[in-house]
ChimeraX commands (.cxc) that place a marker at each C-alpha (Angstrom):
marker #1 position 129.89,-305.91,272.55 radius 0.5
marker #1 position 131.06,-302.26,273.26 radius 0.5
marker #1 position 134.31,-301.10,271.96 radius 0.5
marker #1 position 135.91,-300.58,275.63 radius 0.5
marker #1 position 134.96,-303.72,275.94 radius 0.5
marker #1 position 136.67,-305.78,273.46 radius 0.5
marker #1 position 139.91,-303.83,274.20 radius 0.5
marker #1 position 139.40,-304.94,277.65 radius 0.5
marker #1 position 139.63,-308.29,276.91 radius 0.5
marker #1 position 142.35,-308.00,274.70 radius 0.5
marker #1 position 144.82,-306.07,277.60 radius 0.5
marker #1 position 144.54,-303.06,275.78 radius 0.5
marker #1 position 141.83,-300.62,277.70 radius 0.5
marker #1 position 144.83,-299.07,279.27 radius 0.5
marker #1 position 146.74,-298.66,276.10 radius 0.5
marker #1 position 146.87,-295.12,274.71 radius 0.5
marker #1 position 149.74,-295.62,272.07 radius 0.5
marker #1 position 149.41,-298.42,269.98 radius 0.5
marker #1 position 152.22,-297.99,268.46 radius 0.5
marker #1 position 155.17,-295.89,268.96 radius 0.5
marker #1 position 158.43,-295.22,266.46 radius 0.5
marker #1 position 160.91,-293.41,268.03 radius 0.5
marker #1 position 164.28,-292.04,266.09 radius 0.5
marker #1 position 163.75,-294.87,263.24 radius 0.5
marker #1 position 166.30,-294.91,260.38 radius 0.5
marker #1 position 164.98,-296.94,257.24 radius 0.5
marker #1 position 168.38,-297.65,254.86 radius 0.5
marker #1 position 168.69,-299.87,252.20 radius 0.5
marker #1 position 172.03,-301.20,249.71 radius 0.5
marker #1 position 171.85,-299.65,246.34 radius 0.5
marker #1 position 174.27,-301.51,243.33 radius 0.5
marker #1 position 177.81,-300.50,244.12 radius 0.5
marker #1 position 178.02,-299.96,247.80 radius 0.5
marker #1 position 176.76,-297.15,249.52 radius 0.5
marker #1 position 173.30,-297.15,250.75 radius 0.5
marker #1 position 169.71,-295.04,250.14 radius 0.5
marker #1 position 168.30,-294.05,253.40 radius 0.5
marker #1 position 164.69,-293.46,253.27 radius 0.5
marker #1 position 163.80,-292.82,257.24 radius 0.5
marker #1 position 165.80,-290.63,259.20 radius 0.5
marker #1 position 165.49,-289.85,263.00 radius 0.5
marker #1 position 161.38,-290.50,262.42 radius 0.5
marker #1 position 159.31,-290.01,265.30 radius 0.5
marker #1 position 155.50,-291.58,264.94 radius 0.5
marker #1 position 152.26,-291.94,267.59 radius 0.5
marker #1 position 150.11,-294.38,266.54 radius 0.5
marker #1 position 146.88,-293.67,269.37 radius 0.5
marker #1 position 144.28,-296.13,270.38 radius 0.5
marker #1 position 140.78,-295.93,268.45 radius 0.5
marker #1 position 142.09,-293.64,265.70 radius 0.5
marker #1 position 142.28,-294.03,261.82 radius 0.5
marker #1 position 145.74,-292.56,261.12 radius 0.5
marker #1 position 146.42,-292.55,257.55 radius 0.5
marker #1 position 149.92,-292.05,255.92 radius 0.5
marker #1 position 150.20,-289.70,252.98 radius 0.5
marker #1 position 153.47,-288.57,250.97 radius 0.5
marker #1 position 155.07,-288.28,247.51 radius 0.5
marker #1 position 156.74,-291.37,245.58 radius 0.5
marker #1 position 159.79,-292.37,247.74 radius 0.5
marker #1 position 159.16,-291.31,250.84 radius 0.5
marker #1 position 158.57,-294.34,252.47 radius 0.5
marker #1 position 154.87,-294.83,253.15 radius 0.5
marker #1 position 154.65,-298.45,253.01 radius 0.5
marker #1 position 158.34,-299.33,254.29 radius 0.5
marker #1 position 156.83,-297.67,257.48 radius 0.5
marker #1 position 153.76,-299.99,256.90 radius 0.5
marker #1 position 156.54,-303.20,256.94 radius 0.5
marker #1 position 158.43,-301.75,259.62 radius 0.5
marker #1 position 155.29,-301.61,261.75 radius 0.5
marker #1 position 154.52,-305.09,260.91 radius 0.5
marker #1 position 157.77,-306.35,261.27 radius 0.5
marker #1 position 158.61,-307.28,258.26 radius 0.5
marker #1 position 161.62,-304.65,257.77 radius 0.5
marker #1 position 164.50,-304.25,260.57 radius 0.5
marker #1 position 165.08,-301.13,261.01 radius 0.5
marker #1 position 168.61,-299.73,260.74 radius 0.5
marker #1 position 168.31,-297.73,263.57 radius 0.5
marker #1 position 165.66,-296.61,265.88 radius 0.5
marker #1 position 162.62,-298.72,267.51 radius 0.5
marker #1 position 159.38,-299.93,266.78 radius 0.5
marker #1 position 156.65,-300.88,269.63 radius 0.5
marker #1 position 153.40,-302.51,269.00 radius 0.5
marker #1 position 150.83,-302.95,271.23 radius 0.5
marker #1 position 153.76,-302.18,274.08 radius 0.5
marker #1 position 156.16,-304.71,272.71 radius 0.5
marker #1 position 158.99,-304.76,270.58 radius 0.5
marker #1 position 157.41,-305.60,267.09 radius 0.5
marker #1 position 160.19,-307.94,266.57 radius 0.5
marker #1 position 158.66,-310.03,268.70 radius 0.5
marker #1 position 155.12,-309.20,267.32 radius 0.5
marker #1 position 156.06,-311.65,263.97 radius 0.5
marker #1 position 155.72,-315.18,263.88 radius 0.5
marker #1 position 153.11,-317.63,264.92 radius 0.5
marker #1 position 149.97,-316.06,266.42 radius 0.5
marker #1 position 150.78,-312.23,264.27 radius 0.5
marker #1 position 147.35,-312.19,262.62 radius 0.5
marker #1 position 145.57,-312.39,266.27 radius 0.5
marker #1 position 147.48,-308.66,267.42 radius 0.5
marker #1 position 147.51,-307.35,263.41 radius 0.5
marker #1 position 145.12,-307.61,260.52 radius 0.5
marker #1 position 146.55,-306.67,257.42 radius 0.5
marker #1 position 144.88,-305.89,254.06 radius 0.5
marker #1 position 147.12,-305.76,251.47 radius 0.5
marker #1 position 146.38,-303.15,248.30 radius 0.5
marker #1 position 145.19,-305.99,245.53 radius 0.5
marker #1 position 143.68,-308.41,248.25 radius 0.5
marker #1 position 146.40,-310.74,247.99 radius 0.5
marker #1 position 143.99,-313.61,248.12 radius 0.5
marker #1 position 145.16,-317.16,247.51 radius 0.5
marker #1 position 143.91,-318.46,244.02 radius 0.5
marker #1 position 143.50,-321.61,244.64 radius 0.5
marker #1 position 141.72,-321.28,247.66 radius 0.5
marker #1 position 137.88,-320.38,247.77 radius 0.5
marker #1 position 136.43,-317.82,249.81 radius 0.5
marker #1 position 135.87,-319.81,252.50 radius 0.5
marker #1 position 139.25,-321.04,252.78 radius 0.5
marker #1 position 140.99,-317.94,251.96 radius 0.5
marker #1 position 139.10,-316.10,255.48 radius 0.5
marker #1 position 140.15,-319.48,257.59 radius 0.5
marker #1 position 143.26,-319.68,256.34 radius 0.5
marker #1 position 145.27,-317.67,259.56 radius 0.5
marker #1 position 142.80,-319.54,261.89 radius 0.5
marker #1 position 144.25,-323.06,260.34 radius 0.5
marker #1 position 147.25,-321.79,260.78 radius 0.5
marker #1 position 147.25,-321.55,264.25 radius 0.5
marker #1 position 145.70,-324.81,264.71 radius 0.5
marker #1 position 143.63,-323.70,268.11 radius 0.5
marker #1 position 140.05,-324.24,267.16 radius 0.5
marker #1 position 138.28,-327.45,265.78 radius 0.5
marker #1 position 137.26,-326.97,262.12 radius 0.5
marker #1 position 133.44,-326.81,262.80 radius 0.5
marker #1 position 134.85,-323.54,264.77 radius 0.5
marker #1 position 136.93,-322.59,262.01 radius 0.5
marker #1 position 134.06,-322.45,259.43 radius 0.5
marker #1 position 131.36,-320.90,261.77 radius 0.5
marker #1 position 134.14,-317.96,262.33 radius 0.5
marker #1 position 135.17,-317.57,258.81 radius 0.5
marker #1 position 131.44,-317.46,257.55 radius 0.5
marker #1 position 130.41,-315.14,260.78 radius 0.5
marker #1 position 133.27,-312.90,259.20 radius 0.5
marker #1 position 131.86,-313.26,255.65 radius 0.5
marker #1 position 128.48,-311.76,256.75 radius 0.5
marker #1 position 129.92,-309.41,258.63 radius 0.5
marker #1 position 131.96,-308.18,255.45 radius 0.5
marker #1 position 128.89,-307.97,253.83 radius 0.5
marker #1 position 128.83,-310.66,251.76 radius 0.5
marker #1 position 126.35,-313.77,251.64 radius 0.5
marker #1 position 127.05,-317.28,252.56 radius 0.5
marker #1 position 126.24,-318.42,248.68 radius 0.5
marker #1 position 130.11,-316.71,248.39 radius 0.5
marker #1 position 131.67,-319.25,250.54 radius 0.5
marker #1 position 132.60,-321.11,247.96 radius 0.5
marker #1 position 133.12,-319.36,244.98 radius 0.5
marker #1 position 136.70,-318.85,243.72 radius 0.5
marker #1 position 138.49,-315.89,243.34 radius 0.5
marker #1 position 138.63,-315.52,239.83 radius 0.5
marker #1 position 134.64,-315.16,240.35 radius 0.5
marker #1 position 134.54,-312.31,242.05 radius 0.5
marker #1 position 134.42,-308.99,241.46 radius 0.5
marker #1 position 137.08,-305.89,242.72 radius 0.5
marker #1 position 135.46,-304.83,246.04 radius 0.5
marker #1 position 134.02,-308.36,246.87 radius 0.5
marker #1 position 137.80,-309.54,246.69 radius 0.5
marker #1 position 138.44,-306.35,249.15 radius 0.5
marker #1 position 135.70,-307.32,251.41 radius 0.5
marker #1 position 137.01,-310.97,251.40 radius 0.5
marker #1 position 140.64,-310.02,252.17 radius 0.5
marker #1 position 138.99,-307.92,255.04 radius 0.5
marker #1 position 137.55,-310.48,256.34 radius 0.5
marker #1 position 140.64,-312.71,256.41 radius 0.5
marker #1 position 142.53,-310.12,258.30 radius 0.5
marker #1 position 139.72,-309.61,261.14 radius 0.5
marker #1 position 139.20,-313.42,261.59 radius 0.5
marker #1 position 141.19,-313.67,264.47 radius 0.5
marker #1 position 140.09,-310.52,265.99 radius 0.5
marker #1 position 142.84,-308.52,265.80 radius 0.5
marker #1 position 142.93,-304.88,267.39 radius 0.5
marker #1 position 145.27,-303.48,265.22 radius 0.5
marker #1 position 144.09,-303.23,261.35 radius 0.5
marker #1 position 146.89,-302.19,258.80 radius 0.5
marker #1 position 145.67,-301.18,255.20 radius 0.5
marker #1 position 147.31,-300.53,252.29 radius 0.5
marker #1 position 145.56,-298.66,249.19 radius 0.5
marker #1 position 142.23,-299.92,250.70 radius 0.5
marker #1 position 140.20,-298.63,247.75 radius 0.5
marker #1 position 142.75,-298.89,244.84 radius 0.5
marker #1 position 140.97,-300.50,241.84 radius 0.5
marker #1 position 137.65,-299.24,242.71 radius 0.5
marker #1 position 134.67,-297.45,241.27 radius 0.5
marker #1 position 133.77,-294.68,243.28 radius 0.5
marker #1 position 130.46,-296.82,244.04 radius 0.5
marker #1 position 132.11,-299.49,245.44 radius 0.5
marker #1 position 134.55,-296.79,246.92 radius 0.5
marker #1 position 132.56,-295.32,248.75 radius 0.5
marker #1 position 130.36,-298.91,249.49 radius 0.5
marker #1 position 134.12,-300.22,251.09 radius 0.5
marker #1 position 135.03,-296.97,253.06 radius 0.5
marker #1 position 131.51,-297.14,254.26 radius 0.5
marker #1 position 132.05,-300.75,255.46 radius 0.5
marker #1 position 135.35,-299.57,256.97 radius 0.5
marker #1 position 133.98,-296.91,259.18 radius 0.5
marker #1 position 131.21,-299.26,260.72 radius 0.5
marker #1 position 134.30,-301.68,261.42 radius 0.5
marker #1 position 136.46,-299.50,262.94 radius 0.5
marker #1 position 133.55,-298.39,265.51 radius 0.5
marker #1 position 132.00,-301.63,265.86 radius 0.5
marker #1 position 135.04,-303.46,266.68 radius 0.5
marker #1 position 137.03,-300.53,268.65 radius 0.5
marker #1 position 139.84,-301.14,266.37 radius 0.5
marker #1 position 142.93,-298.83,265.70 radius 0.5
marker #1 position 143.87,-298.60,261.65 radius 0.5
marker #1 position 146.86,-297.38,259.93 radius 0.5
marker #1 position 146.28,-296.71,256.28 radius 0.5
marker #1 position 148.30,-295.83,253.36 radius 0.5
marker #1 position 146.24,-294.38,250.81 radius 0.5
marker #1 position 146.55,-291.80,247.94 radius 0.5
marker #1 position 142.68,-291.71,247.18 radius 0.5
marker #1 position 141.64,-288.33,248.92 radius 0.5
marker #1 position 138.25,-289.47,248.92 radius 0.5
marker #1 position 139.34,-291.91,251.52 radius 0.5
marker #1 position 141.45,-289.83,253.41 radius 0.5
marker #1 position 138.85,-287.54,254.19 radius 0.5
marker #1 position 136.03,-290.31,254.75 radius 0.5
marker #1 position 137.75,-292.10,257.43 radius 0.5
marker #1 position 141.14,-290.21,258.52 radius 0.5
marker #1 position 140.82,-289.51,262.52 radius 0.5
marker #1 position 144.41,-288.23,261.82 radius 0.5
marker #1 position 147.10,-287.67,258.91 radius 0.5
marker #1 position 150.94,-288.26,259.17 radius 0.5
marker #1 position 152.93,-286.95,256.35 radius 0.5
marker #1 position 156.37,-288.28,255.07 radius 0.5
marker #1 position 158.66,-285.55,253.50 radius 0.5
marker #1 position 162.23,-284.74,254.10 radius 0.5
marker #1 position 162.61,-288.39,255.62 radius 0.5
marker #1 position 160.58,-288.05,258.53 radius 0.5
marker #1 position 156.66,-286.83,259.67 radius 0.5
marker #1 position 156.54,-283.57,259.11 radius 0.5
marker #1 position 153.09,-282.92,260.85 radius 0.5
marker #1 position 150.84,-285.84,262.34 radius 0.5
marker #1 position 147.68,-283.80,262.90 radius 0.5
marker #1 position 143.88,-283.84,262.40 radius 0.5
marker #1 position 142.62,-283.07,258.62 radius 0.5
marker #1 position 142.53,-279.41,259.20 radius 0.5
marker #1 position 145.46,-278.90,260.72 radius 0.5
marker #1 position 147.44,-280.68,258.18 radius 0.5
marker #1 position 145.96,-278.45,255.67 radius 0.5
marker #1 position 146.89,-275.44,257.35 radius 0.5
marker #1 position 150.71,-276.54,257.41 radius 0.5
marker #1 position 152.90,-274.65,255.18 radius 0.5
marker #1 position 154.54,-277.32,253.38 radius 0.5
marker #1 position 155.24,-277.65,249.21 radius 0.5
marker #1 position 153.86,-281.23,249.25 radius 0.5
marker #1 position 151.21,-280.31,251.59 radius 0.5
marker #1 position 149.95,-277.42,249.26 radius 0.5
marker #1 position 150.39,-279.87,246.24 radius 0.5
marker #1 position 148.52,-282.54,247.83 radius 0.5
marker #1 position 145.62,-281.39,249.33 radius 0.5
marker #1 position 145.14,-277.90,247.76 radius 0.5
marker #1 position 145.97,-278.79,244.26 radius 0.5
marker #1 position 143.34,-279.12,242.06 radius 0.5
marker #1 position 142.64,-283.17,243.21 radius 0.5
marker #1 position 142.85,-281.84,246.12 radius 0.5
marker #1 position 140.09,-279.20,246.32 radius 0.5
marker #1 position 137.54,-281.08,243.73 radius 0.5
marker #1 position 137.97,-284.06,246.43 radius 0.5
marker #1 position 137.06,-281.56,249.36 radius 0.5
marker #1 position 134.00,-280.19,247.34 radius 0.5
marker #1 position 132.70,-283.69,246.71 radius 0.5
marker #1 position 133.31,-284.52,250.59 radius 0.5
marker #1 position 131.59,-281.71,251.25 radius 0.5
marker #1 position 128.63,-282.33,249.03 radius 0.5
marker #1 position 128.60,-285.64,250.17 radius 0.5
marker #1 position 127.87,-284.94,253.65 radius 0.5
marker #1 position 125.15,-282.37,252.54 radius 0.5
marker #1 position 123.16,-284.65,250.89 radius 0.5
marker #1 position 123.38,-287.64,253.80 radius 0.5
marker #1 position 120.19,-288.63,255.18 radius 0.5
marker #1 position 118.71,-285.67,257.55 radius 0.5
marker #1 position 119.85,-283.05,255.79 radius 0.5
marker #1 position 117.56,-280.36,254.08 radius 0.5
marker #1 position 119.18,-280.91,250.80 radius 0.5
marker #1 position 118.53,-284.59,251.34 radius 0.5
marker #1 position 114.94,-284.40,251.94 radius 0.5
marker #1 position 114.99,-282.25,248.38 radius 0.5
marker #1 position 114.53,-279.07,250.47 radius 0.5
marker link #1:1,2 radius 0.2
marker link #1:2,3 radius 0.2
marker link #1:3,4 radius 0.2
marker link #1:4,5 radius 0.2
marker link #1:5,6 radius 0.2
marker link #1:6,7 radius 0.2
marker link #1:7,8 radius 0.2
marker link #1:8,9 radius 0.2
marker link #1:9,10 radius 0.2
marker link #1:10,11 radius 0.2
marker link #1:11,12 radius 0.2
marker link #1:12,13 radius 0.2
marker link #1:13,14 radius 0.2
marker link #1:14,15 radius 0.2
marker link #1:15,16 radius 0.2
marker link #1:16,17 radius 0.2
marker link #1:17,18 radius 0.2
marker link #1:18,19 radius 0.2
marker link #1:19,20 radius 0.2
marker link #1:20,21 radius 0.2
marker link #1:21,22 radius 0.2
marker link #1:22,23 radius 0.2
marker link #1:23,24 radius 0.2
marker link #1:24,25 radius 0.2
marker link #1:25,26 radius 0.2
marker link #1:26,27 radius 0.2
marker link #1:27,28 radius 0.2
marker link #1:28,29 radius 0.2
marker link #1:29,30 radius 0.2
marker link #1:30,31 radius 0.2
marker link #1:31,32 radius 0.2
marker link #1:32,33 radius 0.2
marker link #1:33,34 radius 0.2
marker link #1:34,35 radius 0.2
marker link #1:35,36 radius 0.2
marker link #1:36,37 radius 0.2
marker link #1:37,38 radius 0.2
marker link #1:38,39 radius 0.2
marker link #1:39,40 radius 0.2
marker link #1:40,41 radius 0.2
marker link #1:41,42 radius 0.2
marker link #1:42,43 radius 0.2
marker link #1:43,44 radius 0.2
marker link #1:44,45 radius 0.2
marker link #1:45,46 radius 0.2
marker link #1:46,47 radius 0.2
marker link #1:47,48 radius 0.2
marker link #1:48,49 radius 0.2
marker link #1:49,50 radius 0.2
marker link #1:50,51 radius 0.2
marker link #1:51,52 radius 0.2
marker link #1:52,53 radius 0.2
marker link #1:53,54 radius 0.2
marker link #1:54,55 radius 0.2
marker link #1:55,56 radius 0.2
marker link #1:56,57 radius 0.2
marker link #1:57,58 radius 0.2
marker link #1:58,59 radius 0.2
marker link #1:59,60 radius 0.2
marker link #1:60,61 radius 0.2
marker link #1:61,62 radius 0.2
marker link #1:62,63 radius 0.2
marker link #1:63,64 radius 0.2
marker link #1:64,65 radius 0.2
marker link #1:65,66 radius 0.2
marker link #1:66,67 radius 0.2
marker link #1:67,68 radius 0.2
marker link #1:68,69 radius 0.2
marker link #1:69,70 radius 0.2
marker link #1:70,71 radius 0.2
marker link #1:71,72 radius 0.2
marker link #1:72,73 radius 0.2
marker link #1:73,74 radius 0.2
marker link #1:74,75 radius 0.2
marker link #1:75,76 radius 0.2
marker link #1:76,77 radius 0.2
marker link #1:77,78 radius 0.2
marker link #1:78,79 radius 0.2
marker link #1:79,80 radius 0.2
marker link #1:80,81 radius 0.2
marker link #1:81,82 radius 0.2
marker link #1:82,83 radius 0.2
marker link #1:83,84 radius 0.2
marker link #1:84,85 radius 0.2
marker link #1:85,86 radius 0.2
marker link #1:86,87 radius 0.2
marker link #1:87,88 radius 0.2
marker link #1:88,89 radius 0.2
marker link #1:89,90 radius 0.2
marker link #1:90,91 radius 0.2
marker link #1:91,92 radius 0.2
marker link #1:92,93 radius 0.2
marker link #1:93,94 radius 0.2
marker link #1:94,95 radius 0.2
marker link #1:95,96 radius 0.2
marker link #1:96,97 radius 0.2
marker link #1:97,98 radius 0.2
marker link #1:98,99 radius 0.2
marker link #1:99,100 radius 0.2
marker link #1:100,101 radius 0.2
marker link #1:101,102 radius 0.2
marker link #1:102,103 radius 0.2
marker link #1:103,104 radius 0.2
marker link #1:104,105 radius 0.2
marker link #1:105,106 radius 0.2
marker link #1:106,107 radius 0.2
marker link #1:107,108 radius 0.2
marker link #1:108,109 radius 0.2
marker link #1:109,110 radius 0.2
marker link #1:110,111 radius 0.2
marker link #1:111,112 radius 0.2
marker link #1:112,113 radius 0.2
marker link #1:113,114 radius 0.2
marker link #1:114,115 radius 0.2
marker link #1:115,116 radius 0.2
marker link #1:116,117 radius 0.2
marker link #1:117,118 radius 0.2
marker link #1:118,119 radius 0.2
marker link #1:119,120 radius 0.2
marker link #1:120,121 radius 0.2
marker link #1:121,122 radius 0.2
marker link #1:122,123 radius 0.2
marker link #1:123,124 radius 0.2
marker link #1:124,125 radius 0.2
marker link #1:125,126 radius 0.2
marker link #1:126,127 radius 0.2
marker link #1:127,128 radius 0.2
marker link #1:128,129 radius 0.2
marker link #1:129,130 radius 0.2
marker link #1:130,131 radius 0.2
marker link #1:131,132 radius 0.2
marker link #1:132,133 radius 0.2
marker link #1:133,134 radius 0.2
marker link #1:134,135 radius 0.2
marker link #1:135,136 radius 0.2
marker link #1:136,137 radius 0.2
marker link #1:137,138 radius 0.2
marker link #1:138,139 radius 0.2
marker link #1:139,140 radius 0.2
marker link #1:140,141 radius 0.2
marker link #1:141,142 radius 0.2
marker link #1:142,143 radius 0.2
marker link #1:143,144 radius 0.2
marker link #1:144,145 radius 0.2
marker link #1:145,146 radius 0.2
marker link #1:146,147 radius 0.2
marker link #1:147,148 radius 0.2
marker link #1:148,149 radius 0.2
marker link #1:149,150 radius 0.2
marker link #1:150,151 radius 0.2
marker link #1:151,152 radius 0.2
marker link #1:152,153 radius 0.2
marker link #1:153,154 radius 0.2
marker link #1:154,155 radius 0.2
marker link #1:155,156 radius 0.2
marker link #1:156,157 radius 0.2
marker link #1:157,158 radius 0.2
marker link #1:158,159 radius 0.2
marker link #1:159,160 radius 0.2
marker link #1:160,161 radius 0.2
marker link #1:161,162 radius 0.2
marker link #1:162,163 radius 0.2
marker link #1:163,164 radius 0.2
marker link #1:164,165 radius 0.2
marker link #1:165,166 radius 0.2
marker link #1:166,167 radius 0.2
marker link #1:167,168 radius 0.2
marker link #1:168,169 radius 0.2
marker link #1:169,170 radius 0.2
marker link #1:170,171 radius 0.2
marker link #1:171,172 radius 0.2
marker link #1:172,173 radius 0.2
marker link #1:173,174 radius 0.2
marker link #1:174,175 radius 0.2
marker link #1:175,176 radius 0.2
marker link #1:176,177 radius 0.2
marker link #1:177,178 radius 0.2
marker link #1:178,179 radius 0.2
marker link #1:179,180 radius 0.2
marker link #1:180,181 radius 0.2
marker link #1:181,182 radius 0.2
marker link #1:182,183 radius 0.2
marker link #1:183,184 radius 0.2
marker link #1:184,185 radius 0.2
marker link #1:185,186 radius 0.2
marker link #1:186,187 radius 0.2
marker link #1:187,188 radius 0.2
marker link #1:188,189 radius 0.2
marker link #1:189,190 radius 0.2
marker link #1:190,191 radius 0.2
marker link #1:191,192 radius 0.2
marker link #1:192,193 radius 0.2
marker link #1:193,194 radius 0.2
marker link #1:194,195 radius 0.2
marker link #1:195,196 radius 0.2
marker link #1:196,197 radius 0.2
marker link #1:197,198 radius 0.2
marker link #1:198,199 radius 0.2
marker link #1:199,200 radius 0.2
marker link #1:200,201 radius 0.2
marker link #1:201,202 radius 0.2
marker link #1:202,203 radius 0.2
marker link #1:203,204 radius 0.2
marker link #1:204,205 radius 0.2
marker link #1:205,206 radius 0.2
marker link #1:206,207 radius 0.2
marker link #1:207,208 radius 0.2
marker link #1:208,209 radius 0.2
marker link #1:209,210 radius 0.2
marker link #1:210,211 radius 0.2
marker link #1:211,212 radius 0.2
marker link #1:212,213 radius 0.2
marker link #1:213,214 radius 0.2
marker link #1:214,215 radius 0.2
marker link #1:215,216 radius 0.2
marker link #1:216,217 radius 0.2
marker link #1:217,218 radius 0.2
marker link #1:218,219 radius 0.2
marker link #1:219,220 radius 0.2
marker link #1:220,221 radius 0.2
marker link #1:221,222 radius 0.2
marker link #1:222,223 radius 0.2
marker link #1:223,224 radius 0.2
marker link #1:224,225 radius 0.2
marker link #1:225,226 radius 0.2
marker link #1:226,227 radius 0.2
marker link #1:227,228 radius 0.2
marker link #1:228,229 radius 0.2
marker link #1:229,230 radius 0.2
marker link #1:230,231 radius 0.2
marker link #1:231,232 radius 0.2
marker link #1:232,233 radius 0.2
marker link #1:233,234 radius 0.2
marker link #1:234,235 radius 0.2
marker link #1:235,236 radius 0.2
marker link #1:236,237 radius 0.2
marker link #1:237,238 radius 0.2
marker link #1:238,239 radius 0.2
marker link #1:239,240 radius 0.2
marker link #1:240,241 radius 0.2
marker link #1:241,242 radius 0.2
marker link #1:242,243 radius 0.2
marker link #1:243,244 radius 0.2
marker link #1:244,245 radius 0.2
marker link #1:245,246 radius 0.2
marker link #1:246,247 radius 0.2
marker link #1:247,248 radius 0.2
marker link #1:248,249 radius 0.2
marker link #1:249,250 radius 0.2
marker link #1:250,251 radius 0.2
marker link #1:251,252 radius 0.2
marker link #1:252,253 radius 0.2
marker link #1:253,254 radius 0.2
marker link #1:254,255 radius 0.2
marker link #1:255,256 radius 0.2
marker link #1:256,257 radius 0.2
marker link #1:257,258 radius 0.2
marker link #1:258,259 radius 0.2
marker link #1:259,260 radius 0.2
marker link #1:260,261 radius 0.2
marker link #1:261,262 radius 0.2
marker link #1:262,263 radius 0.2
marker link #1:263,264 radius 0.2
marker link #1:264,265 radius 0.2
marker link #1:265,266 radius 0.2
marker link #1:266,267 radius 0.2
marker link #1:267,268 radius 0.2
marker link #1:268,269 radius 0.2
marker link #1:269,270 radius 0.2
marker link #1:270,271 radius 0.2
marker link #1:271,272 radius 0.2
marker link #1:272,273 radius 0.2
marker link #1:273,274 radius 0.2
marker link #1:274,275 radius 0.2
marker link #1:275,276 radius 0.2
marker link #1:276,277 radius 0.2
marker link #1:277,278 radius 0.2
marker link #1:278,279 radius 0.2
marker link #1:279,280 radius 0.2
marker link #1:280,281 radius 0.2
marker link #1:281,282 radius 0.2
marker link #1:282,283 radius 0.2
marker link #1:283,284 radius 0.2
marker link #1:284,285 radius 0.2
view
């Protein structure tokens, strides 16, 4: 089914913002009174169909946006809308149907097999009959790229990305068209890396979904980032396509990206995209 489509069913064809933060203040109580604030007066655009991806140094407050976008964290000022709502009332029951969420070391349940941990949300919202459940959480499993012989293997059996690709799967079992990731390819080889971001970018256009990623892996960034926000000075300085963040004139920016990480990340990119199938350098030309 085609992209428009599936937003079309979901109420959101019309949608151009997915989400939009508007003057948000993030504060929280340090020992002894007073406060830390972490967010002030930040202004974010979230658009349909992109990958925007959050970058910034320690502190700044890349996954407290992450919660605040979720829900999870009240703002103490400002607002937060999701999917044209309030994301206040976004939380709750039914959640994992508007918002996927992969968390940064899978946070599958151990005691749970793979099976289970994909239907879990589904139980959880106790609409389908469990022959549905199953057939859903196993049509997820294949389309993570794993086999039905994983069903029912624990998670202690399984390796780094296979518990990534199962914690995907649990997060687009209810067909959400919002994804949220955090540190999607932390813990990984650059194989599997690359396998996962690979995976990620065939999602995203197969399913029409919107993603907001927090990542510090520039390999990522530059694989699947439709767009780049960076936090510094308690706020987005620039939320702007690749190139346009790296022309910003900004101490973190030039750290960042244009540092040597930075550049030896670009070159591989680069080299990367040489080599893919159709180029001369490919066909050993």
């Amino acid at each position: 089914m085609a992209p428009d489509t599936l937003l079309a069913e979901r109420g959101l064809a019309q949608v151009e913002s997915v989400i939009e933060v508007r003057g948000l203040w993030s504060a929280f109580p340090v020992p002894g009174g007073g406060q830390v604030v972490v967010h002030k007066d930040l202004d974010l655009t979230v658009h349909r169909g992109e990958v925007l991806t959050l970058v910034g140094g320690s502190g700044t407050g890349k996954t407290v946006l992450l919660r605040q976008m979720l829900g999870l964290n009240t703002p103490a000022k400002g607002t937060v809308t999701v999917l044209g709502r309030p994301v206040a009332e976004l939380a709750g029951p039914g959640a994992a149907a508007r918002v996927g969420m992969l968390f940064q070391q899978g946070a599958l349940f151990s005691a749970f097999n793979v099976l289970d941990n994909i239907a879990f949300p589904l139980r959880e919202a106790n609409a389908l009959p469990e022959e549905l459940v199953r057939e859903a959480a196993l049509l997820k499993l294949q389309m993570v790229g794993l086999k039905p012989t994983d069903a029912h293997k624990m998670p202690a059996e399984l390796s780094g990305g296979m518990i990534k690709r199962v914690a995907l799967a649990r997060a687009l079992v209810m067909d959400p068209p919002l994804l949220m990731l955090d540190e999607p390819t932390a813990g990984l080889d650059p194989d599997s890396s690359d396998a996962f971001c690979d995976l990620l970018r065939s999602l995203h256009q197969e399913l029409g979904l919107t993603v907001v990623m927090v990542t510090h892996d520039l390999d990522t960034l530059f694989a699947l980032s439709t767009r780049v926000a960076v936090l510094a000075e308690q706020r987005v300085i620039i939320a702007a396509s690749v190139e346009e963040v790296l022309a910003f004139d900004h101490p973190f920016i030039h750290h960042f990206f244009l540092g040597e990480r930075g550049l030896r990340a670009m070159e591989m990119l680069r080299d990367r995209k040489t080599a893919a199938p159709g180029t001369e350098l490919a066909k050993g030309q």
